[in-house]
C-alpha positions as semicolon CSV with decimal commas, in nm:
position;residue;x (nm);y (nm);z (nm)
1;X;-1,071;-6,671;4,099
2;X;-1,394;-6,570;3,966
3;X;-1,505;-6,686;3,621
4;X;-1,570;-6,295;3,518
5;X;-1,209;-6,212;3,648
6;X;-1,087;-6,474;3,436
7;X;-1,265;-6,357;3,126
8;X;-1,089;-6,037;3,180
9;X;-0,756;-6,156;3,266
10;X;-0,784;-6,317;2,903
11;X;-0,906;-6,019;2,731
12;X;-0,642;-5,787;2,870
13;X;-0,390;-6,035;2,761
14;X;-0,560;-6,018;2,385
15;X;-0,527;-5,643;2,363
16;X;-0,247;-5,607;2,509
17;X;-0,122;-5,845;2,261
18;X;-0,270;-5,664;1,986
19;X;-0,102;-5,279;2,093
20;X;0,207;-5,409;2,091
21;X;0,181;-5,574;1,719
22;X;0,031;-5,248;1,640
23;X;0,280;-5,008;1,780
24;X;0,543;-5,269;1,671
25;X;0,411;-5,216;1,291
26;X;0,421;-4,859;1,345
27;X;0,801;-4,836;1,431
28;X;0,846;-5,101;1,174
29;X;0,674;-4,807;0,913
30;X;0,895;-4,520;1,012
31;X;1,245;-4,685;0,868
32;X;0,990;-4,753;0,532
33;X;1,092;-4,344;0,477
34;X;1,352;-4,284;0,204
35;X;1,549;-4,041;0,433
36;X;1,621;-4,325;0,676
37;X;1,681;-4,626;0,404
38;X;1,939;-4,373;0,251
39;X;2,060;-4,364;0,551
40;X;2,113;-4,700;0,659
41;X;2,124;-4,883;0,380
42;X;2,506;-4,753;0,325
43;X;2,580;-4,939;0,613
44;X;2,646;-5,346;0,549
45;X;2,745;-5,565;0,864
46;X;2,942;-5,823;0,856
47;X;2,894;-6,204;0,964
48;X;3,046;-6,195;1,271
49;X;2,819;-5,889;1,327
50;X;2,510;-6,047;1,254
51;X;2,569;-6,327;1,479
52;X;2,636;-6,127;1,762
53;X;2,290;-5,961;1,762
54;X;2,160;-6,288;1,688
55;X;2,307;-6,442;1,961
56;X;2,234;-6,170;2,176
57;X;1,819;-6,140;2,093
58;X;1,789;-6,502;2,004
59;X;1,966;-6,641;2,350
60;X;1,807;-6,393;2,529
61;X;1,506;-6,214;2,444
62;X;1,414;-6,562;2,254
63;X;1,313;-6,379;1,869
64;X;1,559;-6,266;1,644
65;X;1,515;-5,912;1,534
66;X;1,586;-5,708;1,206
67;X;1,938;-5,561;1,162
68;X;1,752;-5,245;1,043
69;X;1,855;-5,049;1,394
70;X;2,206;-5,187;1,443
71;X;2,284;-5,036;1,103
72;X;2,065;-4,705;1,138
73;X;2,267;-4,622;1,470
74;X;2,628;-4,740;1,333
75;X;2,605;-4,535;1,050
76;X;2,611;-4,148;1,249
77;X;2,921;-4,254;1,448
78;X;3,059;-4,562;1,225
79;X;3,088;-4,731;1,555
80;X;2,883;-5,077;1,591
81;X;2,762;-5,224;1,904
82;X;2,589;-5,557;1,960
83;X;2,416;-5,393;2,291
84;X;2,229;-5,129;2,083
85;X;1,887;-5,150;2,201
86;X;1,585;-5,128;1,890
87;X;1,305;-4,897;1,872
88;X;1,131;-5,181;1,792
89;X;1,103;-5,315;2,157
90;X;1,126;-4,989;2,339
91;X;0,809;-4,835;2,317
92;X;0,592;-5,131;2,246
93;X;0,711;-5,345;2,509
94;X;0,994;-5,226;2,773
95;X;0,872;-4,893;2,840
96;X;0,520;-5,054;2,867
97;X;0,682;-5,327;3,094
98;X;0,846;-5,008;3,315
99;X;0,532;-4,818;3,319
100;X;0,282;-5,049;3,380
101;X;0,072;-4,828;3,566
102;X;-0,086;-4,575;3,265
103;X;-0,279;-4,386;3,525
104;X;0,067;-4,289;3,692
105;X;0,248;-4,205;3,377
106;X;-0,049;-4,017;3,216
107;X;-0,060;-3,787;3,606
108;X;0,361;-3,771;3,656
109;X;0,352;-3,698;3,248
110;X;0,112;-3,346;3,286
111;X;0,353;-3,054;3,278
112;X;0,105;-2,863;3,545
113;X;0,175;-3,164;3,787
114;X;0,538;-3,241;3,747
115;X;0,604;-2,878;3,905
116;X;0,420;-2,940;4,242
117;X;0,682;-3,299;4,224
118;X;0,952;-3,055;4,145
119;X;0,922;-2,855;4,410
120;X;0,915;-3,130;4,657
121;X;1,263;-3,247;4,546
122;X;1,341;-2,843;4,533
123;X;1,438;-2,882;4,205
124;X;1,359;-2,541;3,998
125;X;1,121;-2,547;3,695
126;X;1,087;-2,253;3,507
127;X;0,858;-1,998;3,695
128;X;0,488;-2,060;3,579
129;X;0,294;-1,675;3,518
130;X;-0,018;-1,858;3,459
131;X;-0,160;-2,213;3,408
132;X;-0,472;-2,390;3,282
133;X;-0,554;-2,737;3,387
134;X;-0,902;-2,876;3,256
135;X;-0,983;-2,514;3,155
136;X;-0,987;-2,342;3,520
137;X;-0,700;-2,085;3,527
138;X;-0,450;-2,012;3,811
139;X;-0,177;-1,772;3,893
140;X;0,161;-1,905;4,007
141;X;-0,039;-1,938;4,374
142;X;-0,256;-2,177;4,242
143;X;-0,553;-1,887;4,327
144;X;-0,836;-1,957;4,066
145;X;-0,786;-1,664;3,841
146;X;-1,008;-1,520;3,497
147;X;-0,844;-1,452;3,218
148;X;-0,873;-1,078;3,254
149;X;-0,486;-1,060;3,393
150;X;-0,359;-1,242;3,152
151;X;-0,473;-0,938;2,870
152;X;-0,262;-0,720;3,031
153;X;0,084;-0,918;3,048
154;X;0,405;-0,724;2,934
155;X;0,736;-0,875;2,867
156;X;0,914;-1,242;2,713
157;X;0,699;-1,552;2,813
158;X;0,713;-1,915;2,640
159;X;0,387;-2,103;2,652
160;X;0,342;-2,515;2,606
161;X;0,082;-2,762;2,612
162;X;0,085;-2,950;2,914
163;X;-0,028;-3,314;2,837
164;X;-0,015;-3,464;2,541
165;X;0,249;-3,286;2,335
166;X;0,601;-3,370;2,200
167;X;0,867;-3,253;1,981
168;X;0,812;-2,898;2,099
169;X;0,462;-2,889;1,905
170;X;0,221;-2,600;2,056
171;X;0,524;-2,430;2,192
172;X;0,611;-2,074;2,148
173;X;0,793;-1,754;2,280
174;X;0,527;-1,444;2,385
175;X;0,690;-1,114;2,315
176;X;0,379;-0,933;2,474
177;X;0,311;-0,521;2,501
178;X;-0,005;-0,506;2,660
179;X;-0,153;-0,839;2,572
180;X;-0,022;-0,875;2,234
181;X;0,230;-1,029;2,029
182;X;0,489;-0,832;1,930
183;X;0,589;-1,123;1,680
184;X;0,290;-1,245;1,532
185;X;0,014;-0,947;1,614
186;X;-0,195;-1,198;1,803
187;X;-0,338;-1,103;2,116
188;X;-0,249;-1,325;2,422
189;X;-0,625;-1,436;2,453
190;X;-0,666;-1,552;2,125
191;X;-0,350;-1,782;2,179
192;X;-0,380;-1,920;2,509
193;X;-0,730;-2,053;2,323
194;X;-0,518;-2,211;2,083
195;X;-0,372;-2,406;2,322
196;X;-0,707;-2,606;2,423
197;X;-0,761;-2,663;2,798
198;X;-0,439;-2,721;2,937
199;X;-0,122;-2,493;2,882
200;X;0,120;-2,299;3,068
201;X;0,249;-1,966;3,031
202;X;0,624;-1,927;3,203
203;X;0,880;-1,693;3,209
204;X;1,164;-1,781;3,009
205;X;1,493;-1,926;3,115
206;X;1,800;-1,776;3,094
207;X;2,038;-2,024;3,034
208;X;2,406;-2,084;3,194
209;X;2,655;-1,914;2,976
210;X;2,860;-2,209;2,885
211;X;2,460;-2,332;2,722
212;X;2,385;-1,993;2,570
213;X;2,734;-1,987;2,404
214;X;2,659;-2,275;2,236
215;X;2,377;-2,117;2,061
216;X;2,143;-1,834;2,236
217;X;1,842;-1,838;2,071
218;X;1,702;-2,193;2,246
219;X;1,681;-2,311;2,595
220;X;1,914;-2,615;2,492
221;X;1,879;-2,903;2,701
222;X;1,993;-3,209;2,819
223;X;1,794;-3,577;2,755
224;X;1,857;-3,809;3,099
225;X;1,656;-4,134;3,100
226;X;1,651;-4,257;3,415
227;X;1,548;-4,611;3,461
228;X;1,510;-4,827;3,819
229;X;1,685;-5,194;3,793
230;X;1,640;-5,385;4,079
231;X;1,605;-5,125;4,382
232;X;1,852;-4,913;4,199
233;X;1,831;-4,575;4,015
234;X;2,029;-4,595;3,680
235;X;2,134;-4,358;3,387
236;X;2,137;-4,443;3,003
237;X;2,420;-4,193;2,809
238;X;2,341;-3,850;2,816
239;X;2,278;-3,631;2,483
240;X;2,263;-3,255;2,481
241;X;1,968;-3,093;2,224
242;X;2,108;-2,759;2,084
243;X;1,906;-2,541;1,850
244;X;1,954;-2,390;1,542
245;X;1,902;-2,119;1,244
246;X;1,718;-1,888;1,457
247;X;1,480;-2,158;1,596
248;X;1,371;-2,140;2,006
249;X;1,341;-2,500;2,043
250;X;1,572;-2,737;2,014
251;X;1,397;-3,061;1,937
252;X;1,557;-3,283;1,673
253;X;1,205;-3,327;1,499
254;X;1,197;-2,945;1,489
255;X;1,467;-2,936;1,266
256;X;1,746;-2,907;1,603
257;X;2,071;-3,107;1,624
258;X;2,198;-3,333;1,944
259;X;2,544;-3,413;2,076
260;X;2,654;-3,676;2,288
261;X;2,760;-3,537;2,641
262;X;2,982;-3,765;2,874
263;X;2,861;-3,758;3,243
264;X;3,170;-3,485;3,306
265;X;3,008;-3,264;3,114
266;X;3,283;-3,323;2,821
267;X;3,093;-3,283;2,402
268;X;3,169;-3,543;2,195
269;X;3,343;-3,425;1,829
270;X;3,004;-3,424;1,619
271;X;2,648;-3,338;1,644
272;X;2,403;-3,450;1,463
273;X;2,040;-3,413;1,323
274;X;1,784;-3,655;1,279
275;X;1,841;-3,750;0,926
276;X;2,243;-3,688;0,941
277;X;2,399;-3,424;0,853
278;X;2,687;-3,363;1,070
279;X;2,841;-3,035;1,275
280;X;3,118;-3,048;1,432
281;X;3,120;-2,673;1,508
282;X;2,744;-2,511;1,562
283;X;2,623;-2,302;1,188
284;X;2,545;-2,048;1,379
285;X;2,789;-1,890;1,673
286;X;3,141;-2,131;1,535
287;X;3,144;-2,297;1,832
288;X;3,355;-2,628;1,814
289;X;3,231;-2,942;1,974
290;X;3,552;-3,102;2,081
291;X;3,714;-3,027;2,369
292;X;3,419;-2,805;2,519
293;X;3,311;-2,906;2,865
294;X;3,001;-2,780;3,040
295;X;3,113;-2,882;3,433
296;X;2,796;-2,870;3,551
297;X;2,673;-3,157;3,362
298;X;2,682;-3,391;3,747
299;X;2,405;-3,156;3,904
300;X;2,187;-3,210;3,606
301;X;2,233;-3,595;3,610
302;X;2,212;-3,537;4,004
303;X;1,858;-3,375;3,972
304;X;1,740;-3,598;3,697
305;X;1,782;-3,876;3,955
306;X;1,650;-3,718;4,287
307;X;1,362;-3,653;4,097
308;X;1,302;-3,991;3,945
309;X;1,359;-4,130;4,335
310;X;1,023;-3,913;4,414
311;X;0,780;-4,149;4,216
312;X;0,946;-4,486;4,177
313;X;0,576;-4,570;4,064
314;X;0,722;-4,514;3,745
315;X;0,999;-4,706;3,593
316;X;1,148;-4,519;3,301
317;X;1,191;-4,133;3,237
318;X;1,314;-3,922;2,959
319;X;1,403;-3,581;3,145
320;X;1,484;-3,288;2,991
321;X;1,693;-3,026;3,206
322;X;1,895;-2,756;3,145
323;X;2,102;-2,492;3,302
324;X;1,985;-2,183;3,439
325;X;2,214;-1,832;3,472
326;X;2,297;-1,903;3,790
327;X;2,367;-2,228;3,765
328;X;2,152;-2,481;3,860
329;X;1,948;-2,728;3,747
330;X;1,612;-2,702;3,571
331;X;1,350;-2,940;3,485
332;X;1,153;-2,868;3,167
333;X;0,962;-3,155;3,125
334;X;0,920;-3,551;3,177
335;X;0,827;-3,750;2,888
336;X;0,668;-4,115;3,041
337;X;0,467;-4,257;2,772
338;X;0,627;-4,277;2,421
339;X;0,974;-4,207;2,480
340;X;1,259;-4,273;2,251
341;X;1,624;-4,434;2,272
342;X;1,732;-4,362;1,947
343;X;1,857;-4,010;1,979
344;X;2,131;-4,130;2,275
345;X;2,263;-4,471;2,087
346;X;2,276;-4,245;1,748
347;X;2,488;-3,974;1,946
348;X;2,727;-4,227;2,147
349;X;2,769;-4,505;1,883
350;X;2,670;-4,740;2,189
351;X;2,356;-4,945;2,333
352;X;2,184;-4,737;2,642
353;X;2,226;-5,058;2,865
354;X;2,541;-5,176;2,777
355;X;2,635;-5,503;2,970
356;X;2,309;-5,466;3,124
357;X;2,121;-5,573;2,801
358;X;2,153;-5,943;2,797
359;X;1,991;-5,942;3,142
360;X;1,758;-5,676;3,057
361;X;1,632;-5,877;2,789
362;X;1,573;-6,205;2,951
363;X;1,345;-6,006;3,177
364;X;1,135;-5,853;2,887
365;X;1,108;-6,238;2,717
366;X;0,989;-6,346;3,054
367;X;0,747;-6,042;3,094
368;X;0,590;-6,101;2,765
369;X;0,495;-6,460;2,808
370;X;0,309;-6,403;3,183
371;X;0,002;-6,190;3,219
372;X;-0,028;-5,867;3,240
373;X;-0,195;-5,895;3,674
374;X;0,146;-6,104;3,682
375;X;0,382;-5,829;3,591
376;X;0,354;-5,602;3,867
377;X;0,583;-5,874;4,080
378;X;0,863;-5,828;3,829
379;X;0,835;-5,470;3,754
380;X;1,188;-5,310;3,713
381;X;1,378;-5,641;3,754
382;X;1,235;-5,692;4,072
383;X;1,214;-6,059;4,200
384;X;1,365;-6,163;3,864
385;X;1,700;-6,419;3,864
386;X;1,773;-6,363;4,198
C-alpha cells in the first residue's frame, strides 16, 4: 500500500469520525425541544429496566447509551422494550454502515430514477405528465420536451421535488384550467420554477377504498423499511401515515398522524402524531381504528421487497406505498439517506429488530472500530460471526 493511499485511508477515517459526532449531536439536540421533554419526561423506568438496555448496548454494541429513546417510545403505547433501537445510532452510524455506497443512495434516492427501477420490477408509480431532471424537461416518453405543453395542462396533478426533499416539503396538488391554478391563481410555469431543476408533475392517485375511507383528502401511505441481513431480505413493523384536517399529505412533520399496521393488514387501536396526541377514531370521517383491516396490506409488503431485491447495492430502505383503486401496489417514493425508525417503534411499542438487535449491534461495534475500505466485506452482516 502506497504511502498517499495510506494518508487517505487515515483521513477518511477522521471525517468519518467527525460526521458521525456531528450528526450524533444533532439527534442528541432534537429531544433538547420542550414538546419532546414533556413528553418523555412523564415516563420513569425502573431498575430492572435500565439494566436491560444497559446490558443490551453495553454487552453488545460496547457504549452505554441515554435512556432518553427507551422512554420517548414507551410513553405513546406505555409498552417498554429493551430491543427499541435509538435515533441516536440510526442515522449516524447503521444506516451509514447499510449504505455505504453514497453515490448509490444519492442515484436509487432521485424520484425521476426510482420509476425507470419501478418499472423493471413492474411495480406501478404514479403516472409521471412531465419531469425535469438537471433542468431538461421530458414527457412521460422520456422525449426532450419545452415547457410550452406544460402551459396548457387541464385537470388534478400533484407535483414534488425529486432529490433532496422530505416530509412532503415542495409538494402540492395542481388544480389547473388552462395552465393555472385554480387554488392559488398561479400559473403552472411560474410553479414548476419554484421547484428548482428537478421536479415531477404526476397525475394523482386514486386510492383503494378501504385507504380513502380512512380519510380522502391524502394519498395515505404505508412506511416499509426493508433491510438485507445476511443474504436475506427483511421487514421492520409496518406503520400506515393517514392525513388530516383537510391536508393532502400525510407526513407526520406536516402535521399528519400514523398507525401501526400488522403485516395482515389489521390497525392497531390508536394513532398517533408526532408530539402525541392520540386518535383512536380519525377527526375527520369517524372512522375507528380497531378492528379495521386493509387485506391488501401482503402485496404492499410484497412490492416493498421485490423492489428492494432490484438494487441490493443498497442496504436499508424506507418505502412509502400505497394502494391504488384497483388495487395494487404503488410506490411513491424511497427515502435512502436520512431515514428514521422512530415513527414504527412509537406506533408498535416495540424495537424494529427485535431478537435481531443484540446481533445487529455487535456488527455495528465491530463496523465502527475497522476502516471505512474495510467495511464493504461486512456490509449487511455479511461475513460477520459466521
Amino acid at each position: 500500500m502506497s504511502l498517499k493511499h495510506m494518508l487517505l485511508i487515515k483521513a477518511n477515517d477522521y471525517w468519518d469520525k467527525y460526521r458521525i459526532k456531528k450528526r450524533r449531536k444533532a439527534e442528541i439536540n432534537k429531544f433538547k425541544d420542550p414538546k419532546r421533554i414533556k413528553i418523555y419526561s412523564k415516563i420513569t423506568l425502573s431498575s430492572e429496566q435500565e439494566k436491560e438496555i444497559d446490558d443490551i448496548y453495553i454487552n453488545n454494541y460496547g457504549e452505554k447509551i441515554p435512556y432518553t429513546w427507551h422512554k420517548h417510545f414507551t410513553a405513546f403505547t406505555g409498552e417498554f422494550d429493551k430491543y427499541y433501537f435509538p435515533e441516536l445510532l440510526f442515522i449516524p452510524e447503521l444506516e451509514k454502515y447499510f449504505n455505504n455506497n453514497s453515490h448509490y443512495a444519492k442515484t436509487f434516492e432521485d424520484k425521476n430514477v426510482l420509476s425507470l427501477l419501478a418499472s423493471s420490477a413492474d411495480i406501478i408509480m404514479p403516472k409521471t405528465i412531465y419531469s425535469c431532471i438537471g433542468g431538461i424537461i421530458q414527457d412521460n416518453n422520456h422525449n426532450i420536451v419545452s415547457s410550452n405543453p406544460i402551459s396548457e395542462l387541464n385537470g388534478e396533478f400533484f407535483i414534488k421535488p425529486t432529490i433532496d426533499s422530505c416530509s412532503g416539503v415542495g409538494c402540492q396538488v395542481l388544480k389547473l384550467s388552462n395552465g393555472v391554478d385554480n387554488v392559488t391563481g398561479k400559473s403552472v410555469l411560474d410553479i414548476v420554477a419554484d421547484k428548482g431543476l428537478n421536479w415531477v408533475i404526476q397525475e394523482r392517485v386514486k386510492c383503494h377504498s378501504s385507504i380513502a375511507k380512512i380519510y380522502p383528502n391524502s394519498v395515505n401511505t404505508f412506511r416499509i423499511m426493508t433491510y438485507i441481513w445476511k443474504d436475506k431480505i427483511q421487514h421492520v413493523p409496518i406503520i400506515m401515515r393517514i392525513g388530516q384536517g383537510g391536508a393532502n399529505v400525510d407526513n407526520a412533520h406536516a402535521g399528519g398522524m400514523f398507525i401501526a399496521v400488522d403485516d395482515n393488514g389489521s390497525l392497531h387501536e390508536k394513532a398517533f402524531t408526532e408530539f402525541k396526541k392520540e386518535f383512536k377514531k380519525h377527526p375527520d370521517t369517524g372512522l375507528i381504528y380497531s378492528g379495521y383491516k386493509i387485506d391488501l396490506v401482503p402485496k404492499v409488503i410484497e412490492a416493498a421487497e421485490k423492489c428492494h431485491s432490484l438494487i441490493p447495492q443498497i442496504g436499508c430502505i424506507n418505502w412509502d406505498f400505497t394502494i391504488n383503486d384497483e388495487g395494487n401496489p404503488v410506490l411513491i417514493e424511497a427515502n435512502i439517506q436520512g431515514g428514521s425508525v422512530w415513527l414504527f417503534q412509537m406506533a408498535h411499542g416495540k424495537g424494529i429488530f427485535g431478537d435481531l438487535t443484540p446481533e445487529i449491534l455487535r456488527w455495528m461495534r465491530h463496523m465502527k472500530n475497522i476502516s471505512n475500505d474495510q467495511r464493504s466485506y461486512y456490509r449487511c452482516g455479511n461475513n460477520f460471526e459466521k
